[in-house]
N, C-alpha and C positions, 0 to 999 in steps of 0.2 A: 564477602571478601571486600576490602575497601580498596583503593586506589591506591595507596602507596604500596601494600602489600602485591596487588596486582601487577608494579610497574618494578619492583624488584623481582618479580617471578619472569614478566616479560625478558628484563634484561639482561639474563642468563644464557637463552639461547640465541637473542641477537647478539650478544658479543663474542659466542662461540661460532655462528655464523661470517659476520662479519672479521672475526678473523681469519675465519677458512679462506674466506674469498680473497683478503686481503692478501694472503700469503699464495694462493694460488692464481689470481691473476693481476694483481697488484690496484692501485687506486686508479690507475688509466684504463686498465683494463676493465674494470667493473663500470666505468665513463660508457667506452666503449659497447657493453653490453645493452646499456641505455637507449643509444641510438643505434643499433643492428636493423630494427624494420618496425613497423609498423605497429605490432604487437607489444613490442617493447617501448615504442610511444606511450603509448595506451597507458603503461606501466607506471610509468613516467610522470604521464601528468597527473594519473590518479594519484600517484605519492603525493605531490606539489600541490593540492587540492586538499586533499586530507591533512598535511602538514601545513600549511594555509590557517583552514577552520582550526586548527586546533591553537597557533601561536595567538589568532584572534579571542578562544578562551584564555590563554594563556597568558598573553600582556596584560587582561582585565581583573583574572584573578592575582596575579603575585603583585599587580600594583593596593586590589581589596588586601590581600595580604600582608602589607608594608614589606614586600618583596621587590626586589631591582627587577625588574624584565628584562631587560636588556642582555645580563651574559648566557640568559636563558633561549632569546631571537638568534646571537653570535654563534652558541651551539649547535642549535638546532639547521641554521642555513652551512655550517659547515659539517657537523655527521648525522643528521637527519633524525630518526625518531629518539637518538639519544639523549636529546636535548627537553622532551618533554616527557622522557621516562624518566631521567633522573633528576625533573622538577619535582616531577610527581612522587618520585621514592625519599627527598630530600624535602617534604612539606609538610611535615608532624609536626604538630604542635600550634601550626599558622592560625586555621582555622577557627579556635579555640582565643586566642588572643588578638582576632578581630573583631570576633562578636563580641569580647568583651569590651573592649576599644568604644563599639559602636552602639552601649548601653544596651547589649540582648542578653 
């Protein structure tokens, strides 16, 4: 299974999730759930860590790419994994006309 196929199968049940929650405790709410205790720390940072390392692949490939990084960073720091799910579902084709680009 390749990555873009993976990152559209991903995106299914986070935005079914994410809308759950949204509708049932709203965006302050889910804030909230963040900072409750310790545990939720925890939560927390490992998101912010993981979504870290991944914008650092992330601005290196879509600029190999002749891709903008940038609305890709803006996404990402505003709804979190959506941002490099649907770099990743929206990146067919890239790969293939860099290498060519780059005489491979």
């Amino acid at each position: 299974m390749n990555r873009r196929s993976l990152a559209l199968i991903l995106l299914v049940p986070m935005t079914l999730v994410t809308g759950h929650a949204l509708i049932e405790v709203g965006l302050i709410g889910i804030f909230e759930q963040l900072v409750a205790g310790p545990g939720a720390w925890q939560i927390g940072l490992d998101l912010v860590t993981a979504l870290v390392l991944v914008l650092s692949w992330l601005f290196q490939d879509a600029r190999t790419n002749g891709r903008n990084p940038w609305p890709w960073l803006a996404l990402t720091l505003c709804a979190g994994s959506f941002g490099p799910l649907l770099y990743l579902a929206t990146s067919r084709g890239h790969r293939r006309v860099a290498a060519v680009a780059n005489g491979a």
